[in-house]
C-alpha positions in Angstrom: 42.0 -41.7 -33.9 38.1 -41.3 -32.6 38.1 -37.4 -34.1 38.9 -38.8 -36.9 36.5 -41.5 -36.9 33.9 -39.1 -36.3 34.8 -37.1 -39.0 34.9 -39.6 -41.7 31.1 -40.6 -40.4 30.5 -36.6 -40.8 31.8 -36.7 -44.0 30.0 -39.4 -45.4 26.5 -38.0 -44.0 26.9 -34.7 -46.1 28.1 -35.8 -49.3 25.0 -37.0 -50.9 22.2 -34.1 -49.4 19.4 -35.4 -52.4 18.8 -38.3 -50.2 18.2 -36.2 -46.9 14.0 -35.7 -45.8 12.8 -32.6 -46.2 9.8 -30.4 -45.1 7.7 -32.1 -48.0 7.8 -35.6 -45.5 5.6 -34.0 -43.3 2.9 -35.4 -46.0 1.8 -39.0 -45.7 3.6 -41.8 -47.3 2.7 -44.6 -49.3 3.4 -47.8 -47.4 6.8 -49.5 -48.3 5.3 -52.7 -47.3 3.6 -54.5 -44.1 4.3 -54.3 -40.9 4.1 -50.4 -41.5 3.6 -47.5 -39.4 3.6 -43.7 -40.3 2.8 -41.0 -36.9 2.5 -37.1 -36.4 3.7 -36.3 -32.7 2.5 -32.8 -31.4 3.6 -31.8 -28.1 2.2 -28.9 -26.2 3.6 -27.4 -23.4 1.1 -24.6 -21.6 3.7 -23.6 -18.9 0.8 -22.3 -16.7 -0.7 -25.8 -17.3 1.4 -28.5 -18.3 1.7 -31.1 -21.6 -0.6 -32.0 -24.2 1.1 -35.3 -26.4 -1.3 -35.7 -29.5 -0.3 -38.5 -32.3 -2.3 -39.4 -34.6 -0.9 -42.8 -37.0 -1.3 -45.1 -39.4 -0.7 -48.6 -39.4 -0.5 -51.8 -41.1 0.0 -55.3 -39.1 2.3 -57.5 -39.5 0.0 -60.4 -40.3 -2.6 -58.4 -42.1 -2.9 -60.0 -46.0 -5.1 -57.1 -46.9 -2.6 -54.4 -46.0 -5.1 -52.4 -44.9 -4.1 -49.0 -43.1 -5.8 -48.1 -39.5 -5.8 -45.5 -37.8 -4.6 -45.3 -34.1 -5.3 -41.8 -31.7 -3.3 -41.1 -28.8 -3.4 -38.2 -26.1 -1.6 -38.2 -22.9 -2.6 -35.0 -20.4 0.5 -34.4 -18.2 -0.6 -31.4 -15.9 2.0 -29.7 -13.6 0.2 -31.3 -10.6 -2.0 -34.0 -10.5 -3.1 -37.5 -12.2 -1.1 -38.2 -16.1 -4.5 -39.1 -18.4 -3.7 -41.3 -21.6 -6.0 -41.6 -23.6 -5.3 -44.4 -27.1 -8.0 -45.2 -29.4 -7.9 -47.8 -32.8 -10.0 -47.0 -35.9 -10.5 -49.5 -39.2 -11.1 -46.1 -41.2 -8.6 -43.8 -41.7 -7.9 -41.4 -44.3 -4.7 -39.4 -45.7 -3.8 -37.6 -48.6 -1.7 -34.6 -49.9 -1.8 -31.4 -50.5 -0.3 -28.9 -53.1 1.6 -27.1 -51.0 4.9 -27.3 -49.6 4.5 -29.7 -46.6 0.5 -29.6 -46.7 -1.7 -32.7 -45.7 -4.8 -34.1 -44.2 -5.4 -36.9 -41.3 -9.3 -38.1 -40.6 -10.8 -40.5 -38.4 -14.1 -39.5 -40.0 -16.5 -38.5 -37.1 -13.4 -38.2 -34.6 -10.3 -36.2 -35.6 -9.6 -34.0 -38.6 -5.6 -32.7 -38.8 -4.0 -31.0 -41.6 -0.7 -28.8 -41.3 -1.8 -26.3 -39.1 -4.8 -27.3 -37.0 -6.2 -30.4 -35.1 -9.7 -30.9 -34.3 -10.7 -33.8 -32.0 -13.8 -35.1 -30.3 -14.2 -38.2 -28.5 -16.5 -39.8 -25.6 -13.9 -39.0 -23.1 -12.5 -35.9 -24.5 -11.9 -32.8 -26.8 -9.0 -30.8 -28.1 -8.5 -28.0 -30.7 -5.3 -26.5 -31.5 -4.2 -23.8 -34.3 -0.8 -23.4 -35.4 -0.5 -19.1 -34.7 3.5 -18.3 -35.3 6.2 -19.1 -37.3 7.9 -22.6 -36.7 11.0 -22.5 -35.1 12.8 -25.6 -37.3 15.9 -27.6 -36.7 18.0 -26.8 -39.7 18.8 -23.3 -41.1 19.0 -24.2 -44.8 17.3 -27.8 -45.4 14.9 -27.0 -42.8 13.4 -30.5 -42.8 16.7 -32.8 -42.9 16.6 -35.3 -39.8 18.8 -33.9 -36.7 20.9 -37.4 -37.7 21.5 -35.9 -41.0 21.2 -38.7 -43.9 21.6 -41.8 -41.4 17.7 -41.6 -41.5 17.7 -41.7 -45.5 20.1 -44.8 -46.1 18.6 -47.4 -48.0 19.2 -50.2 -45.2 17.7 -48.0 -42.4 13.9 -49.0 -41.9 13.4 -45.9 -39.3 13.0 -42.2 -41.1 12.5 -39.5 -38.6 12.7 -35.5 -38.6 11.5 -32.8 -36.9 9.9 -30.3 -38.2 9.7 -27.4 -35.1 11.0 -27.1 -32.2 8.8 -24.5 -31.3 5.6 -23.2 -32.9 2.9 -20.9 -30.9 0.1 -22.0 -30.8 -3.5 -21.7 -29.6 -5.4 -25.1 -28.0 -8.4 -25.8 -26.2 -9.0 -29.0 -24.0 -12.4 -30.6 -22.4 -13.1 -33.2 -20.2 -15.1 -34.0 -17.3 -12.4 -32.9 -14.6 -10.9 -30.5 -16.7 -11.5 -27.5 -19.1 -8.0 -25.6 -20.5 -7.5 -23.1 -22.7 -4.4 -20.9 -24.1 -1.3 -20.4 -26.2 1.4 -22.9 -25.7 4.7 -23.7 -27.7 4.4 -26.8 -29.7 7.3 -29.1 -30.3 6.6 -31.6 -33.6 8.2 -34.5 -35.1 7.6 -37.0 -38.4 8.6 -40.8 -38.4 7.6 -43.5 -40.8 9.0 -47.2 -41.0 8.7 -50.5 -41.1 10.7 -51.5 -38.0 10.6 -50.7 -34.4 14.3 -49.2 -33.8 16.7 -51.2 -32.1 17.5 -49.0 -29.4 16.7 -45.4 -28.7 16.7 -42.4 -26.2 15.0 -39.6 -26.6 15.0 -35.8 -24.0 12.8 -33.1 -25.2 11.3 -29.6 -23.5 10.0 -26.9 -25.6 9.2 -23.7 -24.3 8.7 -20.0 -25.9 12.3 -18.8 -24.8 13.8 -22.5 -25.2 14.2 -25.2 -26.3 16.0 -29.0 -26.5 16.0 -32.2 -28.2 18.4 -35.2 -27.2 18.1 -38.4 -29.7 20.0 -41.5 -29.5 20.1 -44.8 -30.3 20.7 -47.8 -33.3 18.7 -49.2 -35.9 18.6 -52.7 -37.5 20.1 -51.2 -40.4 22.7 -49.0 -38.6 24.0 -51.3 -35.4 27.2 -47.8 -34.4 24.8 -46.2 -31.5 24.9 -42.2 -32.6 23.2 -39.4 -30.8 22.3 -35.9 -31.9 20.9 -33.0 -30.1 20.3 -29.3 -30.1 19.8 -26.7 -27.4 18.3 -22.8 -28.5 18.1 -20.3 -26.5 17.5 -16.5 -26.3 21.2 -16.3 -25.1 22.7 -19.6 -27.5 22.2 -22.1 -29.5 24.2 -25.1 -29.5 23.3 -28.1 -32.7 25.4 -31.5 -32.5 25.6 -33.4 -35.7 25.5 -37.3 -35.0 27.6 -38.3 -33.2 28.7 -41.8 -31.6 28.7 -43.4 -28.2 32.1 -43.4 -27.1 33.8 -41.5 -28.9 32.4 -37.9 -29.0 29.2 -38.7 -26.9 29.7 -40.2 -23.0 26.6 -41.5 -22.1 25.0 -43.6 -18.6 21.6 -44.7 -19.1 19.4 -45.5 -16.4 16.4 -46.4 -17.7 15.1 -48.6 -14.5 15.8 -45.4 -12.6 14.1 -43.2 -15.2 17.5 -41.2 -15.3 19.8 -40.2 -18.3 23.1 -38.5 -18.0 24.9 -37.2 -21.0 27.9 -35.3 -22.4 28.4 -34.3 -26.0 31.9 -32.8 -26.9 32.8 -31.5 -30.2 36.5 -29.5 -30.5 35.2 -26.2 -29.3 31.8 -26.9 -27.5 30.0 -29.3 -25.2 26.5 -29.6 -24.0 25.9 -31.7 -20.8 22.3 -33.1 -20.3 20.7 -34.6 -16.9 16.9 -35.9 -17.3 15.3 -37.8 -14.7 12.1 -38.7 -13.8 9.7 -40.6 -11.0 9.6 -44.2 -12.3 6.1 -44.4 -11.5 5.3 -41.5 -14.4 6.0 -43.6 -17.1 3.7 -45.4 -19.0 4.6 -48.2 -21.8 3.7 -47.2 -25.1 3.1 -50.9 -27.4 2.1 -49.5 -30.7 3.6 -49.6 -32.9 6.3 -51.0 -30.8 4.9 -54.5 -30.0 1.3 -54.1 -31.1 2.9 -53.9 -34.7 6.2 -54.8 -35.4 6.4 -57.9 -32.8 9.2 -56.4 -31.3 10.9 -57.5 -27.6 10.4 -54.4 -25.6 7.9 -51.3 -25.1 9.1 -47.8 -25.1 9.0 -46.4 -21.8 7.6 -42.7 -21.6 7.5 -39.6 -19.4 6.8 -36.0 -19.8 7.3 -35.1 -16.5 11.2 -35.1 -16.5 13.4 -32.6 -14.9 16.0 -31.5 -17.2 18.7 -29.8 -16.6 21.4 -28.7 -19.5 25.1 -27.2 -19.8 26.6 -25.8 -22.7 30.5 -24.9 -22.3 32.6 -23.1 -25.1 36.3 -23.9 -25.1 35.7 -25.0 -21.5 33.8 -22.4 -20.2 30.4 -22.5 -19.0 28.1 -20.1 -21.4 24.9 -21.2 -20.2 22.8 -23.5 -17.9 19.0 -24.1 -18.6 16.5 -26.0 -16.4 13.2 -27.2 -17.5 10.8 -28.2 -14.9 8.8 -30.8 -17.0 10.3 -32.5 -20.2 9.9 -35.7 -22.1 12.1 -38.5 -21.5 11.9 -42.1 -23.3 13.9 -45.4 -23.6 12.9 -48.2 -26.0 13.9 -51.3 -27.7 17.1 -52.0 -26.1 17.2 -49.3 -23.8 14.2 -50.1 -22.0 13.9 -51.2 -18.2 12.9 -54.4 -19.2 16.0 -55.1 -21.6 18.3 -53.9 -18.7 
């Protein structure tokens, strides 16, 4: 009976592929309404280094009767050893537009950061970074390379969250400044594109990128989807291993400990199975409230960490194929999976 629950959900996700995102939605948006918030997430992992996170948003409050978009630049600096910097910054003037091309667009914070689809440039009082997109991008579908890893659950009318990734791994070339550190190098780049009007109900989220591997974990609900689905995908040199979404108790077997900053969980499909252990020092997460709180008034933070230890499975027909360690990763839990909902 819960196979073929699952596969009726399958069904119904791949039977209407117009309505999926595509690479195009790595363009801006035009706002769908107040409260609103559109983000580019870049994360760069230097393995002789550490992490660079870079967003750059847009955002609209909730009580704002001009609907007037701001900008809103975040950095955290999560080095192998030694102190996590964050860095967030708000702007009233911020400008986006499209391009011709496929997926093409510029972000600016005039007289701060200028982004388009293959380079960031950033200056501020406290810091600089530079990166170049170098290599091809490594995305997470074969044919519709920008459809959401939750297929068209992101794309239904009632669902306020859209999300996709568009790489798993790019190369890339960066330069950071700052008074107690100067970095330079190539490092693989993991990004992702969300827009919405609503902070999600509950979510998870696991992901390491590095040049010979890779993995994202996502989970959670929306306010417009309550059935808790996860999907996920490991590559490898030696495999790679996609799960389409898939719910919570049935085909996925989850334990979440988000006040222990520790997430264990198992996805099965007939022939395969990929097992995923993050976990984390609690004291290396940091509450992120925008847009959460900041602007969509919702209950809870989201809780982050890129200093999570991952360690991942994959079995075929019951046997082990692979196992894969990553020694720093991100790990998240918000809305309803946050400490503070527990």
């Amino acid at each position: 009976m819960a196979n073929r629950i699952h596969t009726i959900v399958i069904l119904v996700l791949i039977s209407m592929p117009s309505m999926a995102t595509t690479l195009a939605d790595l363009k801006p948006h035009t706002p769908s309404g107040k409260p609103w918030n559109e983000q580019w997430f870049y994360y760069f992992n230097d393995p002789q280094v550490g992490y660079f996170k870079i967003s750059l948003q847009t955002f609209i409050y909730a009580n704002d009767p001009e609907l007037k978009e701001r900008g809103y630049l975040h950095l955290v600096y999560t080095p192998i050893q030694g102190e996590i910097r964050t860095y967030d910054y708000l702007y009233d003037d911020v400008q986006v537009e499209a391009k011709d091309s496929t997926y093409g667009f510029r972000f600016s914070i005039p007289g701060v950061a200028e982004m388009d689809e293959s380079s960031i440039r950033i200056n501020t009082e406290d810091f600089s970074f530079s990166s170049d997109l170098v290599g091809p991008h490594q995305h997470y579908w074969r044919l519709n390379k920008g459809a959401s890893p939750y297929s068209l659950l992101t794309s239904l009318p009632n669902v306020a969250n859209r999300w996709f990734v568009f790489s798993l791994a790019t190369p890339a070339r960066y330069t950071f400044s700052a008074d107690y550190a100067q970095h330079q190098g190539t490092a693989s780049t993991y990004i992702d594109k969300g827009w919405s009007t609503s902070q999600a109900t509950n979510y998870a989220f696991v992901m390491a990128t590095e040049a010979d591997q890779q993995l994202m974990l996502a989970g959670g609900s929306d306010e417009g989807f309550a059935i808790e689905m996860w999907a996920g995908q490991f590559h490898s040199t030696e495999h790679k291993m996609t799960f389409l979404p898939s719910i919570a108790g049935l085909t996925v077997t989850r334990t979440l400990s988000p006040c222990e900053g520790k997430l264990d969980i198992q996805l099965k499909s007939f022939d395969k199975e990929m097992r995923i252990h993050a976990a984390a020092d609690t004291a290396d997460f940091e509450d992120s409230t925008l847009p959460s709180i900041d602007v969509f008034n919702a209950e809870y933070p989201s809780a982050k960490t890129m200093n999570a230890d991952i360690q991942v499975e994959l079995y075929k027909f019951g046997q082990l194929k692979q196992q894969a360690h990553f020694a720093q990763g991100a790990l998240e839990f918000g809305g309803g999976m946050h400490c503070d909902a527990q």
